[in-house]
Phi, psi and omega in degrees: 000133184258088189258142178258139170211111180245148166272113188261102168113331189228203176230119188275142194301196137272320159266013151275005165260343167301322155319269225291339151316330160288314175278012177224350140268040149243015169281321201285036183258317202276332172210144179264352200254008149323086204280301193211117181248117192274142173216118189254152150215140217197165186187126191304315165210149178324302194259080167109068160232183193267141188243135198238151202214100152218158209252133149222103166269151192254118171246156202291138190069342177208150171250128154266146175216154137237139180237158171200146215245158159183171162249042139213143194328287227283352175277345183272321201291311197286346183281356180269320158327319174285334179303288195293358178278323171293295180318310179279017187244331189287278183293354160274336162300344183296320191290319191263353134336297222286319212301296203302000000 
């Protein structure tokens, strides 16, 4: 999986792309066919502001995204992290519908 992390406005530490680097291989249990993941993060003003996470993966035939709002980086990434997890748990049952 080839993951991207971009900062908008600001410089993301390390050790917050290692978090989300970490949190985003624990996506591969649920699909293994994962190719490629954008993690854009952004925030309306420097101080006391709401910081936003949004996640997008490219699996072969579909982009799944997800966002989420919090005030702190690492709580808007894992609640987004939990959206996709409900999608990607959603489109393999779909797929193994289809097969049966």
């Amino acid at each position: 999986m080839n993951i991207s992390i971009t900062a908008r406005k600001f410089k993301a530490r390390d050790s917050l792309k290692s978090f989300i680097t970490k949190e985003l291989t624990t996506l591969k249990k649920y699909n293994d066919d994962i190719t490629r993941a954008e993690v854009i993060l952004s925030y309306q003003h420097p101080r006391d502001s709401i910081k936003t996470a949004e996640i997008i993966l490219h699996v072969p035939g579909q982009t799944l995204n997800a966002a989420e709002d919090s005030d702190d980086f690492k709580k808007s990434v894992s609640s987004s992290i939990v959206k996709l997890e409900r999608q990607l748990k959603r489109l393999k049952s779909k797929r193994t519908s289809h097969r049966a």
